[in-house]
N, C-alpha and C positions, 0 to 999 in steps of 0.2 A: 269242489272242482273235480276229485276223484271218486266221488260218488258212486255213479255208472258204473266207472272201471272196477271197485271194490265187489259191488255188486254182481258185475258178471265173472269175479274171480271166486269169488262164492260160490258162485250157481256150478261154475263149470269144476269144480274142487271137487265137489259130489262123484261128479260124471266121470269126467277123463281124468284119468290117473298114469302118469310119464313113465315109461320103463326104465328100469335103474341103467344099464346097457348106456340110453339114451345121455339119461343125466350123467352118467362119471363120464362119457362125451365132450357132453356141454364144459364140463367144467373144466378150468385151466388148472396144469399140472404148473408145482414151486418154480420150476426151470424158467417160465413163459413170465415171470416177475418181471426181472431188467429188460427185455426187450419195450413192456411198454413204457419202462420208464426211460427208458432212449427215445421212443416217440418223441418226443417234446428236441429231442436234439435236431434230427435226421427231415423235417417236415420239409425244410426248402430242399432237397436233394431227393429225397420220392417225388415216382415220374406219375402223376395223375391222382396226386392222395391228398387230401386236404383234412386237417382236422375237425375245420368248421363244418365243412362239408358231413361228413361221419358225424360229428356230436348232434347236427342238428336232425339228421335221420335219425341216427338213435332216438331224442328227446320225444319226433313225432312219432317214431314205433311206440315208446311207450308212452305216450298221451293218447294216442289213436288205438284201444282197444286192442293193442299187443301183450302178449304172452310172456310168461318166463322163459318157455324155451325160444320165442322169437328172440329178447333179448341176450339172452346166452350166447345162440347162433353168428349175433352180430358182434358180441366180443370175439370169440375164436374166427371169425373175419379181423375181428382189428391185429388179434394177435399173429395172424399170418401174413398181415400187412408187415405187423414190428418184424417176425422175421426174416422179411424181405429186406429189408432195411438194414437188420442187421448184414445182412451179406453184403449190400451194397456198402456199410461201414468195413467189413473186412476188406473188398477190394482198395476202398479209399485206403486203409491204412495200407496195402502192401505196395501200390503207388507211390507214399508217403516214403516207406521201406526204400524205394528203388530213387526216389530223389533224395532223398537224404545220403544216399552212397554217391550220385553224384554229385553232390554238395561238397562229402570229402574230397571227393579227386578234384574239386576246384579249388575247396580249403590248400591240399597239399600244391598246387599250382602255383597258389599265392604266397606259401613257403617261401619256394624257390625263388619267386621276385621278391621277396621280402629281403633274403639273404643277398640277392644282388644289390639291390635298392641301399644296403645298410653300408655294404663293400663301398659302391659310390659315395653316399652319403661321406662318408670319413674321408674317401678320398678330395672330395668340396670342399670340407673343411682343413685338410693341411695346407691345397690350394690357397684359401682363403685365410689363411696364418702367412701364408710367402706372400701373397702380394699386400698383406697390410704390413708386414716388417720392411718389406721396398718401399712403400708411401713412407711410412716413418722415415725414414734412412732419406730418401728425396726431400721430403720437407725438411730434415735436418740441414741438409748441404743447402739447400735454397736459403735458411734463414742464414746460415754463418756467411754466405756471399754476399746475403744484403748487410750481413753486422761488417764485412771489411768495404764492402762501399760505402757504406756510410761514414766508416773509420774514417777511409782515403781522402773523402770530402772535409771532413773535420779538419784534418790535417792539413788541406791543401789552402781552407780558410787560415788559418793558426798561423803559412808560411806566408802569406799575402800581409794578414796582423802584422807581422816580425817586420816586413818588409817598409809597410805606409809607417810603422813606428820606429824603423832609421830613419825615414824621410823629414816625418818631424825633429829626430833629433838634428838632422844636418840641419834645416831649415833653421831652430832655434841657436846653432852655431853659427851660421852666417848669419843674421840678425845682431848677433853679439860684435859680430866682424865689424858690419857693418856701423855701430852706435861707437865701436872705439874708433874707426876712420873717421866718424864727424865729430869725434871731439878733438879728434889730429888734427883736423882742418879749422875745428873752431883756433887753438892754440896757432897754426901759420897763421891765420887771420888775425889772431893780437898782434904777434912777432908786425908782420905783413904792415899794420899800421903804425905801430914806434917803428918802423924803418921810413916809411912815409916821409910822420910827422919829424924825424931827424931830415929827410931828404928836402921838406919842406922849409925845416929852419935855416938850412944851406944855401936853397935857393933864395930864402927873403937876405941871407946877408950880400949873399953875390951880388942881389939885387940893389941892394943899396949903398954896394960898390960901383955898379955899372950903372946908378940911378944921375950920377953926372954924366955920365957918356950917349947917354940913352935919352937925356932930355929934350934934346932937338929933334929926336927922332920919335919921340913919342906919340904925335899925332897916326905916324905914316904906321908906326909900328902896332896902335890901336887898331888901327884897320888891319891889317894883316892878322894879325892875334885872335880879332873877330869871326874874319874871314875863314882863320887855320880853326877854332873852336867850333865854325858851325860846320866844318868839312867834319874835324873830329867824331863832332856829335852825329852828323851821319853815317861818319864809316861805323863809330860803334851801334849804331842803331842798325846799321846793316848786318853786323857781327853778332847784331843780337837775335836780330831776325832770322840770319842763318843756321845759328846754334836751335831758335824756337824749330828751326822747319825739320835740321837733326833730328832733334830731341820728338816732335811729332811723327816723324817714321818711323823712328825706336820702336816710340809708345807703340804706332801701327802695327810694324811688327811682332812686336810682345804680343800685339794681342789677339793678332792673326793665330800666332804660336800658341798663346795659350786656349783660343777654339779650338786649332784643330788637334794640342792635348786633350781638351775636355769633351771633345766628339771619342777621338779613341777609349778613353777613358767611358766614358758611357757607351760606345759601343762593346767594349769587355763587360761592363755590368751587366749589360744587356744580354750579350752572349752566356753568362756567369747565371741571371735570372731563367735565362730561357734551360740551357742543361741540367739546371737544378730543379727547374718543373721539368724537363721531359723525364729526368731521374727517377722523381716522383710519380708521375704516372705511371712509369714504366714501372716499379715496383707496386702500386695498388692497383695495377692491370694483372702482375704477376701472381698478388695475394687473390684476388676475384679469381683468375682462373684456377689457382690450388684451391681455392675452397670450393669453388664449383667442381672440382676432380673428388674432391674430397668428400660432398656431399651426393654425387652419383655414387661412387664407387661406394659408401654406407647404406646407400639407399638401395644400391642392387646388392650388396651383401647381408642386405636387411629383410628384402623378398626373397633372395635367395634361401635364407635362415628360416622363415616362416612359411614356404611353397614344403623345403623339407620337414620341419616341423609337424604342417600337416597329412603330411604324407605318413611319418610315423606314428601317428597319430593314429590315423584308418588301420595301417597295417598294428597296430597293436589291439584296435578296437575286432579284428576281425579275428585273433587269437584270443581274446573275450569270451567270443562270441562262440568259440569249435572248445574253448573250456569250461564254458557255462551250460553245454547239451546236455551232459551228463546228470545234471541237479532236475531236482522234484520241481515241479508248480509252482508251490509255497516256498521254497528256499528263493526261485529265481522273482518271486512275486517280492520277496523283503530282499534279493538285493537289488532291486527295483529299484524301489521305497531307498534303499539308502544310498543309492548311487543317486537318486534326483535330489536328493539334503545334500548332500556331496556337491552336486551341479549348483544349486539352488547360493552355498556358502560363496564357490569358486567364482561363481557369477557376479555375488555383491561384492567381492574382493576384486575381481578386473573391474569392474565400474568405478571402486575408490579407486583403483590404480589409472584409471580413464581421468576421474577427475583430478586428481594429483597432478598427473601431465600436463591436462587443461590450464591449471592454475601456474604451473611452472612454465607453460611454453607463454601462458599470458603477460608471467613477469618478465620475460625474456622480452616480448615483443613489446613491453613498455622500454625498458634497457636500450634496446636497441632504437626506441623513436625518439629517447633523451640523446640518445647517442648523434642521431642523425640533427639534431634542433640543434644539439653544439656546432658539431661543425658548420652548420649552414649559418648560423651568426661567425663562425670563426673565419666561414668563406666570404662573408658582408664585411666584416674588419678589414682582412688581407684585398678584399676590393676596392674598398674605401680609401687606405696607405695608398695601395698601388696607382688610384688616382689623382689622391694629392700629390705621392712622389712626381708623376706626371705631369700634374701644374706646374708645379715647382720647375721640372727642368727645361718645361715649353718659356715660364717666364723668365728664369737665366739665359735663355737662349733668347729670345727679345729681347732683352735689356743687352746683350754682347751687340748683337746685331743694331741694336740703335748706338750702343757707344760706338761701333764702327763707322758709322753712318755720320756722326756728331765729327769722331774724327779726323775720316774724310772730310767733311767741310770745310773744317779747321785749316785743314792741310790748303785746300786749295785756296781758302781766303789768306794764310800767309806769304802762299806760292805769288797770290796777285800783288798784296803789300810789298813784298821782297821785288817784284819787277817795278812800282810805281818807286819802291827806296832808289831802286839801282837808276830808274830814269831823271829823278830830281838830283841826286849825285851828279849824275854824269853833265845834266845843264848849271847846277851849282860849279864842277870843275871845270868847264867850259870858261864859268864868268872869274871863277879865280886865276883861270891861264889866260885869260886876258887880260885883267886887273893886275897882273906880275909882272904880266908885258911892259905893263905902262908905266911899273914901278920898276923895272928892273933897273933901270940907269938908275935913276935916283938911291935903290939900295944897294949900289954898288962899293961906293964907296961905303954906305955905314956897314957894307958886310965884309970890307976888307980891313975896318978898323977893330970889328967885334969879331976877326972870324974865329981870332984864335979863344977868346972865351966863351964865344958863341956856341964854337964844337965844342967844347969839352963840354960843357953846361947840358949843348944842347943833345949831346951822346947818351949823358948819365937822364937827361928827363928823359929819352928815347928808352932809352933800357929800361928804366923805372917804369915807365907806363906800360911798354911790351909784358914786364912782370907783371903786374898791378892787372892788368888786363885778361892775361893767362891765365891768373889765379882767379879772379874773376868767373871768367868762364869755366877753368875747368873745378870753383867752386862751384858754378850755379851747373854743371854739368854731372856732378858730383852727388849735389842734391838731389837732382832732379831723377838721375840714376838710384840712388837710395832711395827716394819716395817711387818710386817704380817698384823698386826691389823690395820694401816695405809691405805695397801694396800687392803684390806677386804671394808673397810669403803669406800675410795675413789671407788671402783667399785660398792659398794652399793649406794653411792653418784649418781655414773654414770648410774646404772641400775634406781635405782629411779626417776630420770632427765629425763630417757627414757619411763620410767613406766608414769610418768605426764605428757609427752609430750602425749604419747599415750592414757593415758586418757582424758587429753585435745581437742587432736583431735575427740576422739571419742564423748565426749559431744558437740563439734561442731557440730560433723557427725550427732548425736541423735537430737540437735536443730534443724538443718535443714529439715530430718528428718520429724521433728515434725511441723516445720513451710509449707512445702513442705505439708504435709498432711493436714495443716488446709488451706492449699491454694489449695490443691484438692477439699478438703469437700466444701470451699465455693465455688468452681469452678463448682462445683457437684449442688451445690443449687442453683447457677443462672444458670445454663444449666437446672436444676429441672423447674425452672421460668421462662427461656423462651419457653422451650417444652411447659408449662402450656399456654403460652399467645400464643405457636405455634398451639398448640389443639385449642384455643380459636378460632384463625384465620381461622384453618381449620374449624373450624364447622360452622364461619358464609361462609367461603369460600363453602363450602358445600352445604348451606343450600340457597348460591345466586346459586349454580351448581343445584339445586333442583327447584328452581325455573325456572331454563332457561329448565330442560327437563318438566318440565311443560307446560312452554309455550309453547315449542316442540311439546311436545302432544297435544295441543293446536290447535297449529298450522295444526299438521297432522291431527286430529278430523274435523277443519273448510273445509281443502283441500279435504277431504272423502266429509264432505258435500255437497262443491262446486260443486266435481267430479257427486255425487247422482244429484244434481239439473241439470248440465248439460246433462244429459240424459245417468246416466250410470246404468247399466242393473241389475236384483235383485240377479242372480249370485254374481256379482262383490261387493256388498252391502255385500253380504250373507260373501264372503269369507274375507271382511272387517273383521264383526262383528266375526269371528271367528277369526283372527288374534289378535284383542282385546282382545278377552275372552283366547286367549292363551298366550297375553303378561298375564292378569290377573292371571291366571290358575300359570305363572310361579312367577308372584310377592308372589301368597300364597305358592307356593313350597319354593322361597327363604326365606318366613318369619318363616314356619316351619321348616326349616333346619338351621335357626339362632337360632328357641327355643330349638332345640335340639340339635346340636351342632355346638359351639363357633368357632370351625379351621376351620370351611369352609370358614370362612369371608375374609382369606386372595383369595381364590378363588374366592368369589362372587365380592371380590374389583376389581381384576384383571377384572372378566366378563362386571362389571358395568365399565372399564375404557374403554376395547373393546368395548363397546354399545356405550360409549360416542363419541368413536371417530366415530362410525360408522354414528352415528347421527349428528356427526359435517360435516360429507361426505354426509350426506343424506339433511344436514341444506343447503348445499349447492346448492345441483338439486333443492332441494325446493323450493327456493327462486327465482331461474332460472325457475321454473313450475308457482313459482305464476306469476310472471311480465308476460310468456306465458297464463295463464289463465286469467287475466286480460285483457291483448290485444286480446286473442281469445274473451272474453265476449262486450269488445267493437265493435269489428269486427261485432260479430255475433248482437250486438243492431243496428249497423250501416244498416247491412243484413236487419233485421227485421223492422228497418225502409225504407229503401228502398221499402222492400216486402210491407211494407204498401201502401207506395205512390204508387206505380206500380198498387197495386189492386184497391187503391180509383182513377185511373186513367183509370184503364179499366173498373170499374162500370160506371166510364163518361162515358167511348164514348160507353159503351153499354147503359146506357139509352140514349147518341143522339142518336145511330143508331135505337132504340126502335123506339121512338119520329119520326124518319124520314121515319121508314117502316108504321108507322099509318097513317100520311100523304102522301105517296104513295098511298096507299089502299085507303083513303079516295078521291083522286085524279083520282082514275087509271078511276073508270066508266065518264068522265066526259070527259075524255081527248083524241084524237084521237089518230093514229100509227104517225102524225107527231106532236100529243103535246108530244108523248110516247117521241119521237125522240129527242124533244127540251128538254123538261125535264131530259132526258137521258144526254145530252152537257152541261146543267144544274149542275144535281149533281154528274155529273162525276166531276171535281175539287175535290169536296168536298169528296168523295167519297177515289177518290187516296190519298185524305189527311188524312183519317182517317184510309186505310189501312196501309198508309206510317208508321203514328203511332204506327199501331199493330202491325209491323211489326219491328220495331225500340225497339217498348217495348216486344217483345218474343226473340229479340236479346238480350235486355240488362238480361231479365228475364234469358237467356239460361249461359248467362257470372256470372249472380252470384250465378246460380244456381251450375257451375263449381266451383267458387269461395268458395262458402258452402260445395262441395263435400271435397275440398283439405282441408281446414278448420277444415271438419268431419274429413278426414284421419289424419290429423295432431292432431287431441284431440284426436282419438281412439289409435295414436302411444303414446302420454302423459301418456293417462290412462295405456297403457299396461307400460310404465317408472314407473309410480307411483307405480304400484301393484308389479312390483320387486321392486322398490325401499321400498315401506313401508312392506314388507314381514321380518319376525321375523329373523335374523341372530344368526348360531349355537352360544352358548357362551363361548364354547372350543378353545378362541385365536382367531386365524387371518381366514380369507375366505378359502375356498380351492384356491381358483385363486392365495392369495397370498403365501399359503406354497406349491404349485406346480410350482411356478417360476424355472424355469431351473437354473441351475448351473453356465450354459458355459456362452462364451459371445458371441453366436451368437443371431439374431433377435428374441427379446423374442414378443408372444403375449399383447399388451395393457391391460394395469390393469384394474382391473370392474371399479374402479373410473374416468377412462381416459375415456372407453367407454362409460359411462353414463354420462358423462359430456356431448359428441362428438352428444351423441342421444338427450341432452336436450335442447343442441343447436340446432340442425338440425330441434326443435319441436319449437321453435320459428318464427312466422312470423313477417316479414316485422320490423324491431326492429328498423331502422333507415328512414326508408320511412316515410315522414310526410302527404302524403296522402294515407290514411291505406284503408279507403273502396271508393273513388272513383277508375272507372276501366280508365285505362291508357293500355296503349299500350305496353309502355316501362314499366310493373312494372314488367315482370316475369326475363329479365335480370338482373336489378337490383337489383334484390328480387336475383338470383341467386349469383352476386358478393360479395353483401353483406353476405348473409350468410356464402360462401365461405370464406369470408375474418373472421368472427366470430368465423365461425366452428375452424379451424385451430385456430387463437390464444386463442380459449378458450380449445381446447386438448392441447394447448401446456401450460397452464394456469396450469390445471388439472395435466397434468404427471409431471410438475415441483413440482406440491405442493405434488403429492405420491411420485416422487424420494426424495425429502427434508424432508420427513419425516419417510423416511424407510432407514434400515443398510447394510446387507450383498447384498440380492437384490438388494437394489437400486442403491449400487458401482456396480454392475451386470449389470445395467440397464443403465449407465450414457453415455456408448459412442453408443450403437444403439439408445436412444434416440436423441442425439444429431446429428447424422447421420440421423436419419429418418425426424426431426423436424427443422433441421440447423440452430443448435444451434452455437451463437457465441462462440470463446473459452473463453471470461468471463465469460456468462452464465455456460460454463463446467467445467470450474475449480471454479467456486464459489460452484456450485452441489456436486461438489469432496470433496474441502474442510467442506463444510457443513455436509457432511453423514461422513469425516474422524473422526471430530470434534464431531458426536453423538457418532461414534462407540471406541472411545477414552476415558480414566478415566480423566485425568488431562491435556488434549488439551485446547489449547485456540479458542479463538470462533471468525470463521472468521468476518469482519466486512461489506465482499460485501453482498448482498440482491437483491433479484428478484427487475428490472429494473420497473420503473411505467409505461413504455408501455406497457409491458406486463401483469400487475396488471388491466391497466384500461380499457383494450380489451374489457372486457364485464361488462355492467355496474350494475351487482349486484354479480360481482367475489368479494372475497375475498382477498387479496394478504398476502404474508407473513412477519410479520414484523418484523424489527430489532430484537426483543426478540425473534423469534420463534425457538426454543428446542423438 
């Protein structure tokens, strides 16, 4: 291939001979080393220099019949290129010089609100100690007023008890009364008949004294006898009737009296029932709205605790950040590395403390559905009673109103018998006062001969019968009063029985009641006690969340600098420090909109939840840019040292060639056209051997000079990753990318997290190649498979962990991805089940998980773990 060229370096070696002048010219002086090993830095920030450009002129200068001193000529071009460059690097640093002095005077800016912020801060929190000593203190006096109402109540049953249980004792003392009056009356009633039956044997002898006097008058006196017994028997039939129609008014009355008792009576229960549900209500209307007081007021002193939390948070991250400028490269590069072990530990310890809660708030809300299934059977019981008590008093209440009813009938059916009695009397008396008429003569005389034993006789039967007849009635009046009064007492008995059953129940009801309430109230105090030790948790949970966006910023702070040191332009510096001073700019809007008002905090938690995650998306590319900017800085020291070696090699064989043209020259007058000739066959070898060289080293120079270009390309695509990637995101929710996802389910575009994954991969070199800066033949293939093989499982890495972690979307998303990525159908029904199981209240949680091929595709992915929510 060099042939030609050998050839005519031969020929012209003879001939032309370089002036020394010329050559110590050509050749680069020690000093002119680092600039071209800064080339490789500076290539995107020169205004019109391209290295491809330059290598591949060189290559054809020297393939195309050029010279030593041609190519000399074109290094000390390149090296005036480097020190152009260089100067343009001094300007960037003294830029750098003049924003980093602004940086302090924002640094100290942030001081000063850090120390007001901290003043606040304390002052929130003594606030926030007086009004939870005042709840306390509140809810104290709220439960002791419901323990003496519910006292009063107990008490007020207990004097009612006292009360129905004298009633029963009077009632079983007149019952007593009552059973020794009718064995008083049994005993007159013996007495009653030996006086009779003597009254009777009196009258049989009188009778059989006056049975001579009385025998001629016997006929007349049979009729009359007849006549006086069937008046008799009417008057007392009518005496009888009259007493029945008494004694049925009585009854009326009693039972008129005892409705319109047993109305009041049941209107007091009633009254009794209904005060004691309003009570009720009224005190589990009191407990809802204290725990609804009670669960705002934790819950805004809960955001309140974690808005400040993360406040302190930044402000400690950002004095990190002005104590970490001071340190080396390598110091800030390890404590990098050990603040992300640090994040990486604090992360799997909030996730178990994530699931902890999970499982604790799950047993809670089982507790509490036991809780609700009780009472809704105990509110089916108390419905159930309350409707039988209901039948029960509707059918006592018929059954009164039909014995009234029955009553009244009675009444009027004896009203009519008593006027048909009085009407046959009065035509019966009619026929006896005319029947007397007609005997009056004729028993005149028998009643002037009988009159005197007539009267006396007929006095004492008078008296005797009036007695007999009194007693009589006012036994059957007696009785009949008792078995009323019996009957009174036995249903007082039964109402009362009823009355203490239902008071009984009801202090039942009121102890449970009451116990049921002091097992709220303590229920209420250890829920008070765990919130307390759950606030706890959170704040130090917070305040290790505080410290990882720290490190974060940290992190992103050393990445800017790295980016700065790798030759990145005062632009991209400038729009840095301004992305800074605009997160700053917004940390002081959010501190002022916290002094001034308190509701915004549930929005800024939301914003600060969206940052975080976007940061834990951002933790990700980062971490993939560092392991890429590390091997690109190896690469490039590898480069730089090659460029070394290459240049202290071509200062050799330019001072041999020096060295050999002085000794030519010193040669040339001495030596003939056939020593020229021998001389010539001479250092020709030597000659092809050290073009061979130059030539071997402008190739290898040309290959890594390719090698530094793609290098360049691949840090300039980084940087432009970096700068969307560290670019401030809205804090109004989710990206637009994610709330313009399509609807339907056809091929939706790649999420920015997929694509930014797809771009930080594709910015990675050579990740598995173990010879990184020797040139190989075979390394652009492999460089190609590998990548290819990367790329792909690391988007397929990336759109797993966005579809698992997003809801309506990502069921959206679950079968083009898996079509576009080919995805196994375990992989897609675990996808499925996972996004059903977020977008679900009370689902259970599946147990598949992203497969560890998949996780360990790329070796600083993240994968998602069993716990991931």
């Amino acid at each position: 291939m060099f042939a030609k060229l050998k050839q005519k370096l031969a020929e012209e070696e003879g001939s032309k001979v370089m002036p020394p002048a010329e050559g110590r010219k050509s050749f680069g002086t020690p000093g002119h080393a680092s600039p071209v090993g800064h080339a490789g830095r500076a290539t995107n920030a020169g205004a019109g220099m391209s290295p491809s450009s330059s290598q591949t002129d060189l290559t054809k200068a020297v393939t195309k019949d050029a010279t030593k001193e041609e190519v000399l000529s074109m290094l000390i071009r390149r090296t005036d290129q480097v020190k152009r460059l260089e100067a343009k690097l001094n300007e960037y640093i003294s830029s750098l010089k003049e924003v980093t002095k602004a940086k302090d005077k924002l640094q100290l800016a942030l001081e000063n609100t850090q120390d007001g912020m901290a003043k606040k801060i304390q002052d929130m929190n003594e606030s926030y100690q007086a009004e939870r000593s005042k709840m306390a203190e509140n809810m104290n006096l709220a439960l002791e007023k419901k323990d003496k109402e519910v006292k009063d109540m107990i008490e007020a049953v207990e004097k009612e008890k006292a009360d129905l249980q004298k009633q029963v004792s009077d009632a079983a003392a007149a019952t007593a009364k009552l059973y020794q009056k009718e064995e008083d009356k049994e005993e007159l009633e013996g007495f009653q008949t030996q006086e009779l039956a003597k009254v009777k044997h009196m009258l049989l002898n009188s009778q059989e004294e006056l049975s001579k006097c009385q025998a001629e008058l016997q006929q007349k006196s049979e009729k009359i006898t007849s006549l006086e017994t069937q008046a008799a028997e009417d008057g007392r039939r009518a005496q009888q009737v009259e007493a029945e129609v008494t004694r049925l008014k009585e009854e009326l009355e009693a039972v008129k009296n005892e409705r319109d008792t047993s109305k009041l009576e049941n209107k007091k229960l009633d009254e009794l029932a209904r005060t004691v549900e309003d009570n009720h209500s009224s005190l589990e209307d009191n407990l809802q709205s204290l725990n609804k007081q009670l669960q705002e007021c934790e819950t805004q002193l809960e955001e309140k605790d974690n808005e400040i939390q993360h406040l302190q948070e930044k402000v400690s991250t950002l004095n990190r950040r002005q104590d970490q400028e001071d340190m080396s490269g390598d110091e800030k590069l390890q404590a990098l590395v050990d603040e992300r072990k640090q994040l990486e530990l604090r992360l799997e310890e909030a996730r178990q403390q994530l699931t902890d809660i999970k499982s604790t708030w799950s047993e809670k809300i089982n507790s509490l559905e036991l809780q609700i299934a009780n009472l809704n059977t105990k509110m089916a019981d108390d419905s159930a009673e309350l409707t039988r008590t209901e039948k029960e008093a509707e059918s006592q209440r018929a059954a009164f109103q039909k014995k009234v009813s029955e009553l009244e009938a009675k009444l009027q059916d004896s009203e009519k018998q008593v006027a048909d009695n009085e009407r046959l009397a009065n035509e019966r008396q009619e026929q006896i006062d005319h029947q007397k008429s007609k005997h009056d003569t004729e028993l005149i005389r028998v009643q002037q001969q009988s009159a005197d034993t007539q009267r006396h006789l007929q006095d004492k039967v008078n008296s005797l019968e009036q007695k007999v007849t009194e007693l009589e009635t006012a036994r059957e009046f007696d009785k009949t009063n008792s078995q009323h009064k019996l009957t009174q007492l036995e249903n007082l008995k039964e109402e009362y029985l009823e009355k203490e059953l239902e008071v009984e129940h009801q202090m039942s009801r009121l102890e449970e009641e009451k116990e049921q309430l002091k097992l709220e109230v303590s229920r209420h105090e250890k829920e008070n006690l765990q919130l307390a030790h759950a606030l706890e948790d959170a704040k130090i949970l917070s305040e290790d969340l505080k410290k990882q966006m720290s490190s974060r910023d940290e992190e992103l702070s050393s990445l800017r600098e790295q980016v700065t040191e790798m030759g990145a332009t005062t632009s991209e510096t400038e729009e840095q420090i301004r992305d800074v001073s605009k997160e700053r700019d917004h940390l002081r809007y959010l501190v002022s909109s916290l002094e001034l008002e308190n509701n915004v905090i549930p929005d800024l938690q939301q914003r600060l939840e969206d940052l975080e995650l976007q940061t834990d998306r951002q933790q990700a590319s980062i971490r993939d840019q560092e392991t890429t900017i590390t091997s690109l800085g190896e690469t490039l020291a590898v480069r730089e040292a090659e460029l070394a070696e290459a240049q202290e090699q071509w200062r050799s064989l330019e001072d041999a060639a020096e060295t050999e043209r002085r000794r030519r020259e010193n040669t040339k007058d001495v030596c003939v056209s056939t020593a020229d000739d021998e001389e010539g066959r001479e250092e020709d070898p030597k000659v092809l051997e050290l073009r061979k060289e130059v030539l071997d080293l402008v190739e290898q120079l040309a290959d890594k000079n390719k090698t530094i270009k793609m290098q360049q390309q691949r840090l300039g695509d980084l940087k432009k990753t970096l700068q969307r990637e560290l670019k401030i995101t809205p804090v109004d929710g989710d990206t637009p990318e994610l709330r313009d996802l399509p609807k339907e389910r056809d091929l939706p575009p790649l999420p920015p997290g997929a694509a930014a994954g797809a771009a930080m991969a594709t910015v990675k070199p050579f990740p598995s190649h173990p010879n990184l800066g020797m040139p190989d033949p075979l390394m652009p293939a492999i460089m190609d498979i590998d990548e290819n093989e990367i790329n792909f499982r690391y988007l397929k890495h990336v759109v797993l962990r966005f579809v698992a972690s997003r809801d309506h979307e990502a069921y959206q998303l679950v079968r083009a991805v898996s079509m576009l990525l080919k995805f196994t159908p375990e992989e897609e029904r675990m996808v499925k089940d996972m996004i059903q199981y977020k977008m679900s209240w009370f689902g259970t949680k599946p147990t598949a998980v992203i497969r560890p091929s998949v996780i360990s595709a790329s070796p600083n992915s993240r994968g998602l773990p069993p716990n991931f929510s």
